[in-house]
N, C-alpha and C positions, 0 to 999 in steps of 0.2 A: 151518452145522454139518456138515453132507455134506460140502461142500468139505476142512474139515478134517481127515475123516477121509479123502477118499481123495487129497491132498496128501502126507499124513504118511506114508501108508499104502508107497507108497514108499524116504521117508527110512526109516524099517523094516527092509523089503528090504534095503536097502543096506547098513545098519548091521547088521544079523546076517549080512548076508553077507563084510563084512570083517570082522566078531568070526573068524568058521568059519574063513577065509584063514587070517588072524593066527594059530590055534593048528592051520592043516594040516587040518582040517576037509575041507575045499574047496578048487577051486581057482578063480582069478577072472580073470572076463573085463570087462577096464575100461572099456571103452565103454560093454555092459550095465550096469555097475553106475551108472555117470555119467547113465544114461539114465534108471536106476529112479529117485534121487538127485535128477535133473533137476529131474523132475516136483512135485515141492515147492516149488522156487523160485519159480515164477508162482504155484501156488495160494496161496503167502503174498499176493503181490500182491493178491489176489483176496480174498483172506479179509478184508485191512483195508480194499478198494474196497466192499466190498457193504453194508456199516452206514451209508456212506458216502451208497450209492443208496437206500440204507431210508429215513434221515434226510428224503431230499430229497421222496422218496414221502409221507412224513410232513406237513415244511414247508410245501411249496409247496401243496398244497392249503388245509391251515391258515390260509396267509397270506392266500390269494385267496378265504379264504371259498367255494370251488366242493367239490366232487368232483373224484377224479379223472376226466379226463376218457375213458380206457377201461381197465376195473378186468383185461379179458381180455387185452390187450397185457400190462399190467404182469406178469400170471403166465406171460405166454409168454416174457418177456425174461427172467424169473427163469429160466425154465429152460434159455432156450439158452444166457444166462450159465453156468450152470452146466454144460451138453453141452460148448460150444467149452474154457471155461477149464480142462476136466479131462478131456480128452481130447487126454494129451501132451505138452501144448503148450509144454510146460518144455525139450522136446528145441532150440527156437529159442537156447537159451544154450547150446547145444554143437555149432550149425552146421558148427563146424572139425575137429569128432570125424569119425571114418571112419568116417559112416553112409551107408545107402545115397541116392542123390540123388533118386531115387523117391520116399524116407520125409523127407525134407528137403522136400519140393515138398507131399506132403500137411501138414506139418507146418504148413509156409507160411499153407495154403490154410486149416488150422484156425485158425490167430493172427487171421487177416484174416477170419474169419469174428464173431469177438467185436464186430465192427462192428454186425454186424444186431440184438441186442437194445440195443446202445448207443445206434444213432440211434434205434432204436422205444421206450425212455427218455426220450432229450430231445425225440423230438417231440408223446410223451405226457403230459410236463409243462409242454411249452412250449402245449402246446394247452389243458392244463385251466389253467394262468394268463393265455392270451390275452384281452381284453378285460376286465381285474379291473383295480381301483383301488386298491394297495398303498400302504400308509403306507409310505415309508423308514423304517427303523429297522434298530438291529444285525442284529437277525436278519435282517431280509429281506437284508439286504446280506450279511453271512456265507453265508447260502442262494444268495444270485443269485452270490457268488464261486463257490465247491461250480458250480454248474452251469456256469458258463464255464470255469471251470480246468477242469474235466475234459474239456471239449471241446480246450481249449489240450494240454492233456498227452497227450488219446488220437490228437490227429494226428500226433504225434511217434511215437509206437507202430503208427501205419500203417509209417511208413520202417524204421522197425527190424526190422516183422516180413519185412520182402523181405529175402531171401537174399545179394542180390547186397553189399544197401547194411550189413545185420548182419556178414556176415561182414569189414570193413571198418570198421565203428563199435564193437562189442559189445562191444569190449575196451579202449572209451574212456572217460572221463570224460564224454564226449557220451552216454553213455546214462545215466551217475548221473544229470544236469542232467535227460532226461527222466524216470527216475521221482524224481524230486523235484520234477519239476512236478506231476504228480502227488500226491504227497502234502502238500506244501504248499498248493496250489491247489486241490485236491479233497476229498479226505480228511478235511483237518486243518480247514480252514476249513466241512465239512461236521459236523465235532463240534464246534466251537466254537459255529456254529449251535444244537445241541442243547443243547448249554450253559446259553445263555446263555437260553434259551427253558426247559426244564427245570428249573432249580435254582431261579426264582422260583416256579414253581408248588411246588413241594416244600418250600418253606422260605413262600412267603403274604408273600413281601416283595418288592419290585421293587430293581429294581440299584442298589448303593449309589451310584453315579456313571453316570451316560449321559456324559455330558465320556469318564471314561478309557476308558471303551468306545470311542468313538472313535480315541483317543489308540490302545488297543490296535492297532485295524484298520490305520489307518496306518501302525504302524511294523513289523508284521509284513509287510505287503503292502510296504513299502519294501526291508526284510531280505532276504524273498524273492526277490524279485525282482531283488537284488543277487546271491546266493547261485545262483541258475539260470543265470545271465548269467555269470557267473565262472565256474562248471561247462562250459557251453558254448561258452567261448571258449577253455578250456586242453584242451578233446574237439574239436574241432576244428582244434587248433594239434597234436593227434597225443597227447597224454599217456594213456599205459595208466594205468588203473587200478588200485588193490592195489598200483602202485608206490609204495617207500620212497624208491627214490633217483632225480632227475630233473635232464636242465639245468637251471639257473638262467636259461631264457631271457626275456626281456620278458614275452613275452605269458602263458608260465607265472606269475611274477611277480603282475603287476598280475590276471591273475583267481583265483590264490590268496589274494590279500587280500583282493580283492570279494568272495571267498565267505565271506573269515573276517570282515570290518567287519559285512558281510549277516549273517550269523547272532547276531552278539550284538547288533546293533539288534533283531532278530527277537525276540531271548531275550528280551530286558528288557524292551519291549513286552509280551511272553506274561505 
């Protein structure tokens, strides 16, 4: 809820400040205003990633029948979650603007900081399920995807957040592919968890089918993973993003259909 309000809090700024432009009000400085503006973009990120971390806080002790196994990590990861992901850190999507290279370098140093409650997360959940004898079942498996995907999609957001390798990528389809690892692999598969563990308790009936529960897993995890793989080989092959119009070349091709065949497997599974 913080997050939201001070993500938004910006978009704001921004937007009455181009209202005031627009009728002469003021006059505008566009890089400032791209900067306030900025600052939204990740803490969206942010805002669908942390229900995501809650869930797993939730599950994964549940599953393993333990505690968590340190309740003071967890509240300090919440909050440096919240110190790095809002402090700025939106300016990394406008690496190419005419900012100073000083404030590009702490900028950096903030992104790359969102690491230290992430690994004091996984190594706080990976420690209160060490040694626990888990049934497989959907949930635990939805849950245990939620924890590796997000280890898979946050190493990609190590490379992004360097200067050198962002200001070279950011403007690819190689960064959709990462957060969409991300959000297919973390996120999504972190509320499907909640799901499918929720609605039987609220409803006093168990899943009408364990079968398509499977069926689901499988063919979203198949979708996806088609749809990441086609994102990352047309970001790679050089395709800007936001573009309408593109060679027709091969490699654009074949991973424009991988991402389209991947998503309606994905769909119709869901």
């Amino acid at each position: 809820m913080l997050l939201i309000q001070i993500g938004y809090a910006g978009e704001v700024v921004a937007n009455v400040w181009d209202l005031t432009t627009f009728y002469g009000i003021t006059g505008m400085d566009v890089i400032a205003n791209q900067v306030a503006f900025g600052d939204l973009w990740h803490a969206i990120v942010y805002i669908t990633w942390f229900p995501a971390v809650a869930s797993l806080y939730l599950l994964i002790p549940t599953l393993s029948g333990k505690p968590l196994y340190s309740e003071r990590a967890g509240r300090l990861s919440a909050l440096l979650y919240l110190v790095f992901s809002a402090g700025g850190i939106g300016i990394h999507h406008i690496y190419m603007a005419d900012l100073p290279l000083a404030l590009k370098l702490v900028v950096e140093a903030i992104t790359l900081g969102v690491v230290i409650p992430t690994m004091m997360t996984f190594f706080n959940l990976w420690a209160t399920v060490k040694g626990s004898t888990i049934k497989l079942n959907i949930i635990a498996l939805w849950t245990a995807t939620a924890w590796a995907g997000s280890i898979a999609g946050g190493v990609l957001g190590i490379f992004n957040s360097i200067l050198a390798d962002d200001a070279v990528e950011h403007e690819t389809e190689f960064i959709v592919s990462h957060f969409h690892q991300m959000i297919y692999w973390a996120i999504v598969p972190a509320g499907f968890a909640v799901l499918y563990y929720m609605i039987p308790m609220m409803t006093g009936r168990m899943w009408y089918s364990n079968k398509t529960a499977w069926i689901h897993y499988a063919g979203y995890m198949l979708g996806t993973v088609m749809i990441i793989v086609g994102f990352s080989m047309v970001g790679i092959g050089g395709l800007v993003r936001k573009e309408l119009i593109f060679p027709l070349i091969p490699v654009y091709i074949f991973g424009e259909v991988l991402s389209t065949v991947g998503a309606v497997i994905a769909d119709v599974a869901t």
